[in-house]
Every structure is written in structure tokens, then in C-alpha cells.
C-alpha positions as CSV (number, residue, x, y, z in Angstrom):
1,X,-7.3,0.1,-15.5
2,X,-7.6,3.1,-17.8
3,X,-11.6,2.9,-17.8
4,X,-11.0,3.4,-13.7
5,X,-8.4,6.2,-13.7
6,X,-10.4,7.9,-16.5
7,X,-13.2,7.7,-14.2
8,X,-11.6,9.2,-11.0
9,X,-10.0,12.5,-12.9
10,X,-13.8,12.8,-14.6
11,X,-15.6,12.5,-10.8
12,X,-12.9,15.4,-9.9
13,X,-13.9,17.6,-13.0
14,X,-17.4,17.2,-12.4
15,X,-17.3,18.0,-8.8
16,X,-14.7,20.6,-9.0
17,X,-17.7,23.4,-8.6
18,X,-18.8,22.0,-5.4
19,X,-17.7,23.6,-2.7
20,X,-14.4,23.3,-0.7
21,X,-14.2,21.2,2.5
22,X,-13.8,23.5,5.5
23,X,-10.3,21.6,6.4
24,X,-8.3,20.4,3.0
25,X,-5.2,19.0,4.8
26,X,-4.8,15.7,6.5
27,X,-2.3,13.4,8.0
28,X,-2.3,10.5,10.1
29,X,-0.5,7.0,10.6
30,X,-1.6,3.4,9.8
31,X,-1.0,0.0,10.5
32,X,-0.6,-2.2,7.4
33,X,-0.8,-5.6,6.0
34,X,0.5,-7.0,2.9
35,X,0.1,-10.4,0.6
36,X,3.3,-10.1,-1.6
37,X,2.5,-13.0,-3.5
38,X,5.6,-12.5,-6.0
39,X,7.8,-12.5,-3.2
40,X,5.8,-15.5,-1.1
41,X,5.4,-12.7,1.8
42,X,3.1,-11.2,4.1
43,X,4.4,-8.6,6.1
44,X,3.0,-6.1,8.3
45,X,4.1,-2.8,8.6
46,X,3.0,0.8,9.6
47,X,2.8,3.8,7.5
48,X,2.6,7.8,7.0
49,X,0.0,9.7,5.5
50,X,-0.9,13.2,3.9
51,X,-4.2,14.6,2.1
52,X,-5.1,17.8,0.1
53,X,-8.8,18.0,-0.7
54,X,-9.2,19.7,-3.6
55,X,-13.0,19.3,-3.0
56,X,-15.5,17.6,-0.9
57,X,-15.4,15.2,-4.0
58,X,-11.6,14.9,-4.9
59,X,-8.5,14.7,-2.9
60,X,-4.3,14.1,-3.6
61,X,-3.6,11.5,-1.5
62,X,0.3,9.9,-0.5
63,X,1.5,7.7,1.5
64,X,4.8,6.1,3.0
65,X,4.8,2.4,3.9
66,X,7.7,0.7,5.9
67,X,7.3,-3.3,6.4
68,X,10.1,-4.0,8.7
69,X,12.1,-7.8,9.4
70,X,10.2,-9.8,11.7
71,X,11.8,-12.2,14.2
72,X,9.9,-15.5,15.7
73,X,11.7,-17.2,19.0
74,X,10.5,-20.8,19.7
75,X,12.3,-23.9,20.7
76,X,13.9,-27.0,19.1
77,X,13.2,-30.3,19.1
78,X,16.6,-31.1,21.0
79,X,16.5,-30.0,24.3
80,X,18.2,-27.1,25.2
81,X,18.7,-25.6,22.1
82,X,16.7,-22.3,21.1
83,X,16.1,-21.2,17.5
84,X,15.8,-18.1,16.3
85,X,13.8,-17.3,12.7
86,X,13.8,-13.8,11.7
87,X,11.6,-12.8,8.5
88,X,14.0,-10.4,5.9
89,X,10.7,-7.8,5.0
90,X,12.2,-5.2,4.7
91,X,10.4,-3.2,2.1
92,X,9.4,0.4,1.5
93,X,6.7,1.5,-0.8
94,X,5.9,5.4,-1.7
95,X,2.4,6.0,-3.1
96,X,0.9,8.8,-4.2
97,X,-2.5,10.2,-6.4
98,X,-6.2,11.0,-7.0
99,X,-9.2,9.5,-4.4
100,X,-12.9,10.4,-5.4
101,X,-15.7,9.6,-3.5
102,X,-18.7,11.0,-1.5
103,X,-19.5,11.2,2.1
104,X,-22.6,10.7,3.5
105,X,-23.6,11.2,7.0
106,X,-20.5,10.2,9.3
107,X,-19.4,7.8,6.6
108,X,-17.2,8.5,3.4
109,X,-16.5,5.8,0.5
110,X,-14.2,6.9,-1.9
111,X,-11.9,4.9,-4.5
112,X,-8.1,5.4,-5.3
113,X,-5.3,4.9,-8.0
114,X,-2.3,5.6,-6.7
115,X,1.3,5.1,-9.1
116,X,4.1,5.0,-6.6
117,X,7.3,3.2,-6.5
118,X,8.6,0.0,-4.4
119,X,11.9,-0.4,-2.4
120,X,12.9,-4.5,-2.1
121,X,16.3,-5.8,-0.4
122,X,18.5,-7.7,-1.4
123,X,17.2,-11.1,0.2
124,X,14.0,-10.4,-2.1
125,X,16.1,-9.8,-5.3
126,X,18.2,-12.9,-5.3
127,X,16.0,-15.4,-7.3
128,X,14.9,-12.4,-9.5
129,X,16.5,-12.3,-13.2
130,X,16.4,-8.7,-12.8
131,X,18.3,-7.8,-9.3
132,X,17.3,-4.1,-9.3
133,X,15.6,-3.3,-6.0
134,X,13.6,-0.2,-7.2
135,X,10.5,-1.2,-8.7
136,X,7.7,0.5,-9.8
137,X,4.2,0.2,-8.2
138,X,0.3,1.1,-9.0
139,X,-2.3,1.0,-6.4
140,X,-6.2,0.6,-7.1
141,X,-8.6,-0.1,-4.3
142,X,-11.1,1.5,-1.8
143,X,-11.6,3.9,1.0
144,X,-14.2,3.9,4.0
145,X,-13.8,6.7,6.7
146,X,-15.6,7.1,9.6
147,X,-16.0,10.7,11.3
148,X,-15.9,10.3,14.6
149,X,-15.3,14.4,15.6
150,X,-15.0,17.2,13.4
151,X,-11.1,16.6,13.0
152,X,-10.3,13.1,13.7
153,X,-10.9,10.7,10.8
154,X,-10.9,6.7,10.9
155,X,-9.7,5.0,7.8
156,X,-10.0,1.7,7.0
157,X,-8.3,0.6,2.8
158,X,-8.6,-2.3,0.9
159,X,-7.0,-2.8,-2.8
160,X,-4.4,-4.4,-5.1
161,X,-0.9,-3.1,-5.2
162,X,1.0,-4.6,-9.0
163,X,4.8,-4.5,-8.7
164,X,6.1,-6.2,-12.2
165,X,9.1,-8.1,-10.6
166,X,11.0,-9.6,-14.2
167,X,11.2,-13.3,-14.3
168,X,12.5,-15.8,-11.4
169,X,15.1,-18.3,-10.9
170,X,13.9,-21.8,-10.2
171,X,17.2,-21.2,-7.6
172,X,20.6,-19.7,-7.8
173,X,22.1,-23.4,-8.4
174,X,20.6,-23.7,-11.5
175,X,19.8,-20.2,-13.1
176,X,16.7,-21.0,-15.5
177,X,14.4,-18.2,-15.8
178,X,10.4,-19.2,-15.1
179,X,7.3,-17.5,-15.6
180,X,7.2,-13.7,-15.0
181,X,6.5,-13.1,-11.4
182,X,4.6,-9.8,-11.7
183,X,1.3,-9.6,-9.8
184,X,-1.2,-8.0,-8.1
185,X,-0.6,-8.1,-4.0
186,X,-3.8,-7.8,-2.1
187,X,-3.0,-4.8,0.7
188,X,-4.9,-3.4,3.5
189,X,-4.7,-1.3,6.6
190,X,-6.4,0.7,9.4
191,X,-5.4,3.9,10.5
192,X,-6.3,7.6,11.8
193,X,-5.8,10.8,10.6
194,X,-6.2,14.8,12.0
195,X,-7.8,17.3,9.6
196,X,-6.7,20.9,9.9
């Protein structure tokens, strides 16, 4: 994880000379999807976006993810009867740091580390030995854009987010701590953004 941060701030030093993109700021909105294995979740969600390119090479790049309760309708077995099953989510997760990368032709491929913090709820806190709901969070993955016109950009991520959750009861009947529950949660999403 050091080796690949090391690398990004080193692809930034060598490319600071370059010269500067004709547009450095950019924001847009995503649709996202999450694996929270530590939890046992997989939420969608939507998101907010900003840029600042440094360079054509090197760019500070945040972000604001909001994975909000889901609800499912469907009926029972017994006739008559509807249920209702509604997924707590709930979560909010702040990002922000360094993506390098190149662009070549229409396409850019650039890779990220982002350190960032993590918002649970209380319904994902209750089995945790540790019930504090602000955790922190470190993102590592990959970027494609694709340029459609001079301003819009298409944005398509992949990566792993790592949110150390503490230990976890085996339930709240009988409070025995297990194996740490901290892991790496596969994330992805696909969004747009407007350069100016």
C-alpha cells in the first residue's frame, strides 16, 4: 500500500513540468455500488464529485457517497397479508486524494488512493465490540474516462475501500468477541462530470 501511494505522488513530481490542462476543475454525480462484506451489505447509492488538475498527469480528487435504506414490498405466504422489508443502509463515506494517470486519445486511465472517513448507523454498529459509528476509510482502485465533448467527461471506477470495523459479537445474547471484522469492500460506480 505504501509502494502504490509512493508511486502516485512520484507520477505527480515527474509530471509536474508538463503542461496544465486547459480546464482544471470538475464536478459531477455518480451512481454507486458497494460490497460491504464486514457489514454483510451491498448497498447502492449515489454520490458527489470535485476535481482540481494540477496537471494533465495529476489531479486532487474528493468525493461524497450517500447509500440510503432500501425497502422491498412482496407478499406472504398467508393470503392477504403484505410484508414489508426495508434494508437499514444508511451509510456515508467522504473521500478525498491524489489520481495519476495518462490520457490517450478520447480515453484516460488513471489510478487513485483516496484516505477518507466512513459514517455507519446504529443498526450496523450493534454486533460491533467497538459501537463508534465514525470510522476511518482508505480507497485504492482505478479510473477510466471517456471524453465524449470537450467538457463532459464519463467516468467509470473500480477499487477496494478498507474500513477496520474492531471485533464482532457472535450476537448481543451472548457477547463473545470473534475475529476482527476489518476488510477490504469491493466498490464501484458510473458517473458524469462537467469540466470548466
Amino acid at each position: 500500500m505504501k509502494t502504490f501511494i509512493c508511486c502516485l505522488v512520484a507520477a505527480g513530481m515527474c509530471c509536474a513540468g508538463q503542461a496544465e490542462p486547459e480546464r482544471r476543475w470538475e464536478v459531477g454525480a455518480h451512481w454507486v455500488i458497494a460490497d460491504f462484506e464486514g457489514l454483510g451489505e451491498v448497498p447502492g447509492g449515489f454520490g458527489a464529485r470535485c476535481l482540481y488538475h494540477l496537471n494533465d498527469y495529476l489531479a486532487l480528487d474528493g468525493e461524497v457517497d450517500y447509500f440510503p435504506d432500501s425497502s422491498r414490498r412482496g407478499s406472504s405466504r398467508l393470503s392477504g397479508i403484505r410484508s414489508e422489508i426495508t434494508w437499514p443502509h444508511g451509510e456515508t463515506e467522504v473521500l478525498a486524494g491524489l489520481r495519476a494517470g495518462f490520457r490517450v486519445g478520447g480515453v484516460g486511465i488513471f489510478a487513485r488512493a483516496r484516505p477518507g472517513i466512513m459514517r455507519l448507523t446504529d443498526y450496523q454498529t450493534r454486533y460491533l465490540t467497538d459501537p463508534g459509528k465514525t470510522r476511518p476509510a482508505l480507497d485504492l482502485g482505478g479510473t477510466v474516462e471517456f471524453y465524449p465533448a470537450s467538457r463532459l467527461v464519463i467516468r467509470v471506477d473500480l477499487g477496494g475501500v478498507f474500513i477496520p470495523l474492531g471485533d464482532r459479537y457472535v450476537s448481543a445474547v451472548a457477547p463473545t468477541p470473534v475475529a476482527p471484522t476489518d476488510s477490504w469492500n469491493l466498490q464501484g460506480g458510473i458517473g458524469f462530470a462537467v469540466r470548466f
